[in-house]
C-alpha positions as CSV (number, residue, x, y, z in Angstrom):
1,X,8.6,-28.7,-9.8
2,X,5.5,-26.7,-8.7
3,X,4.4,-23.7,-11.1
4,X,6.2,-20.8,-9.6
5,X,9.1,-23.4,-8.4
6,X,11.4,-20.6,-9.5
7,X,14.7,-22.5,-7.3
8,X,13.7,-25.3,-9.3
9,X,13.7,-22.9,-12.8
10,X,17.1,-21.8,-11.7
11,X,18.8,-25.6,-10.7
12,X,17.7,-26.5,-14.2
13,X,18.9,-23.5,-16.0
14,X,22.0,-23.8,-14.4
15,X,23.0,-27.4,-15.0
16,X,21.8,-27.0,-19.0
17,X,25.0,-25.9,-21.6
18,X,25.0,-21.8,-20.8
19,X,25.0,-21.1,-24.6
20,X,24.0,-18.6,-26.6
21,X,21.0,-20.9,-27.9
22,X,19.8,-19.7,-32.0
23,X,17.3,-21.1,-33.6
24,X,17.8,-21.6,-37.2
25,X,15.9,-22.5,-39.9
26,X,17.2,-23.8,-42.8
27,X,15.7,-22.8,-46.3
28,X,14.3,-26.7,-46.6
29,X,13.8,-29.2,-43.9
30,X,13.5,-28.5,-40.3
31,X,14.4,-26.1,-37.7
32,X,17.1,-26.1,-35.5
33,X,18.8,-25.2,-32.4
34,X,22.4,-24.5,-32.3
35,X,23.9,-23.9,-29.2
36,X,27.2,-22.2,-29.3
37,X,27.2,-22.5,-33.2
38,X,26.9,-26.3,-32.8
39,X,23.5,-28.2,-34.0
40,X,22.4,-28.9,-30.5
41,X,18.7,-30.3,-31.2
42,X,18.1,-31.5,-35.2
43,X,14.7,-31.5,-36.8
44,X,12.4,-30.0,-34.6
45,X,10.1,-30.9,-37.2
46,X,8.0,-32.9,-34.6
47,X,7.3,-29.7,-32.8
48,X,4.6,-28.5,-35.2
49,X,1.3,-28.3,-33.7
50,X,-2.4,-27.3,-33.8
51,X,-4.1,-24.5,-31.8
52,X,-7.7,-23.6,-33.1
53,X,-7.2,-25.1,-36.2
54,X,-4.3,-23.1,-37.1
55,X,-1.1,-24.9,-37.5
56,X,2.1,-23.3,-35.9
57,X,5.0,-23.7,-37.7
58,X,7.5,-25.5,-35.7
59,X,10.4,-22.5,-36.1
60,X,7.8,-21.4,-33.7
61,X,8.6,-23.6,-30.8
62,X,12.1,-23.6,-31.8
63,X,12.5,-19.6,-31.6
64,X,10.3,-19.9,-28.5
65,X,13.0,-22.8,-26.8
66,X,16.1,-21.0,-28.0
67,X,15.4,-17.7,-26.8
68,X,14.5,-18.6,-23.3
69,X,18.3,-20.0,-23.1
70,X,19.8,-20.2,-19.8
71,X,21.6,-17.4,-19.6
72,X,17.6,-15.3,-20.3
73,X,16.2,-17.5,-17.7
74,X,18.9,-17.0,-15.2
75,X,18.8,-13.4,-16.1
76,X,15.1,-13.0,-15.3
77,X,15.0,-15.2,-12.5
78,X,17.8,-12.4,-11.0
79,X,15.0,-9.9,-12.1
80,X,12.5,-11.4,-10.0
81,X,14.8,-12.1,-7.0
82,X,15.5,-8.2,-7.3
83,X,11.6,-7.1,-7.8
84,X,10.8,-9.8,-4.5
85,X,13.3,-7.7,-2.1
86,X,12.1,-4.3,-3.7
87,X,8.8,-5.4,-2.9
88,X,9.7,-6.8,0.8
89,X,11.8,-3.3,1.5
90,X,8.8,-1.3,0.4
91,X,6.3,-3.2,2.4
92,X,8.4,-3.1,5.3
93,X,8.5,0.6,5.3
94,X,4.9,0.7,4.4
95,X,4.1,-1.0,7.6
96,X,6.2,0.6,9.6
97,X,4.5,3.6,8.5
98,X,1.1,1.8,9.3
99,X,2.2,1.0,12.8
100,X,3.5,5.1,13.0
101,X,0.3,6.4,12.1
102,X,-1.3,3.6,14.1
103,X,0.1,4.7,16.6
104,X,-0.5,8.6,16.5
105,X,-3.9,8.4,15.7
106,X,-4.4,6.4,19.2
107,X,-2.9,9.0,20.7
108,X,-4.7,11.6,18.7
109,X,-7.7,9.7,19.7
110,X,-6.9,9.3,23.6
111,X,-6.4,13.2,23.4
112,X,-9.6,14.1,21.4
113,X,-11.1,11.5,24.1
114,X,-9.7,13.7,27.3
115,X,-10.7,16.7,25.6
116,X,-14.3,15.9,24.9
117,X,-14.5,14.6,28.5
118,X,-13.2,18.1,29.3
119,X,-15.4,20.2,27.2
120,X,-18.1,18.4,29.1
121,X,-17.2,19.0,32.3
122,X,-17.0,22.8,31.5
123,X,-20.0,23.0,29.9
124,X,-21.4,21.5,33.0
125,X,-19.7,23.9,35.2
126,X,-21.0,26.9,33.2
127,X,-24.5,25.4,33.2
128,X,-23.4,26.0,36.8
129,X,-22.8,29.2,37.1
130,X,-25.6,30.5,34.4
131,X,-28.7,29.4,36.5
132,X,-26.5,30.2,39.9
133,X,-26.6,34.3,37.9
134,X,-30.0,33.6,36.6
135,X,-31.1,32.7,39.8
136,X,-29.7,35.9,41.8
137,X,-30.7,38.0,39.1
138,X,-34.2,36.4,38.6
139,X,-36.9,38.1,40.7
140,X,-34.7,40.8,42.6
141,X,-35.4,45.1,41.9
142,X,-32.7,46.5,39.5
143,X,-30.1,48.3,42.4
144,X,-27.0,49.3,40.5
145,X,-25.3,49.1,44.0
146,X,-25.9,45.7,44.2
147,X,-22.6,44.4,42.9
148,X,-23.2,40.7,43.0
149,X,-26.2,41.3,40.9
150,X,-24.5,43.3,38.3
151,X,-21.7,41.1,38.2
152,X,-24.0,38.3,37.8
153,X,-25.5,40.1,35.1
154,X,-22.2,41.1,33.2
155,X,-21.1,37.0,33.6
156,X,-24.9,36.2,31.5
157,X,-23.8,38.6,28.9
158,X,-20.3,36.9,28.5
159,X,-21.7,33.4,28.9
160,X,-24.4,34.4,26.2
161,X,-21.5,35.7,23.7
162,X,-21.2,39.3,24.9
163,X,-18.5,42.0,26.4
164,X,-17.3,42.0,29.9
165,X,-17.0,46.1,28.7
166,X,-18.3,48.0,31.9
């Protein structure tokens, strides 16, 4: 059974007496472990042990064992069967989001794309037409019956951010 073998957690929990587990510790002599008000493990005496220099009692181990009884770890295992599909749902819906705005912001950016290409073309075109009016403008006597000229004129203002106001 690997670390996170948590099918292999469960087969074991499963085929162990379902319980409840107590520990109990006597006033003299060792722990134990009762399992259904029966003495299931005796004199767990053996358990004590040494961390740092510091010796654990072995009502330690044996609180420790009897907690984590089968019905806990089948009850937590449950708990982390339910936390994995959460988890799977949201990050399903998370990227189908992802692909969503994936997929908007392509088209967002095949639009700005055309658009930009656009803008250029007009500012091309009125590049045009300002030296085409700066051209019949340029060099010829003011003659306010010379419509072409004044309406060449009156596009310069627009095109330089003015009225069309005659």
């Amino acid at each position: 059974m690997s670390d996170f073998d948590l099918s292999g957690l469960r087969e074991i929990a499963e085929a162990a007496t379902p319980g409840p587990w107590r520990q109990w510790n006597p006033a003299t002599g060792p722990s134990h472990i009762t399992i259904g008000g029966k003495v299931a493990f005796e004199s767990l005496q053996s358990a004590t042990r040494f961390a740092d220099d510091e010796v654990i009692p072995h009502w330690c181990d044996a609180t420790h064992i009897a907690a984590f009884d089968p019905p806990m770890v089948l009850a937590l295992l449950d708990l982390i069967a339910e936390q994995k599909a959460e988890h799977a749902e949201k990050l399903a819906a998370v990227g189908g989001e992802r692909d969503r705005l994936q997929r908007i912001y392509q088209e967002e950016a095949l639009r700005a794309e055309y658009f930009l290409s656009e803008r250029d073309q007009l500012a091309a075109k009125l590049e045009k037409v300002r030296a085409l009016c700066a051209e019949r403008v340029s060099g010829y006597p003011d003659d306010p019956y010379d419509f072409v000229r004044e309406f060449a004129l009156r596009v310069l203002a627009v095109l330089d951010g003015g009225d069309d106001d005659e």
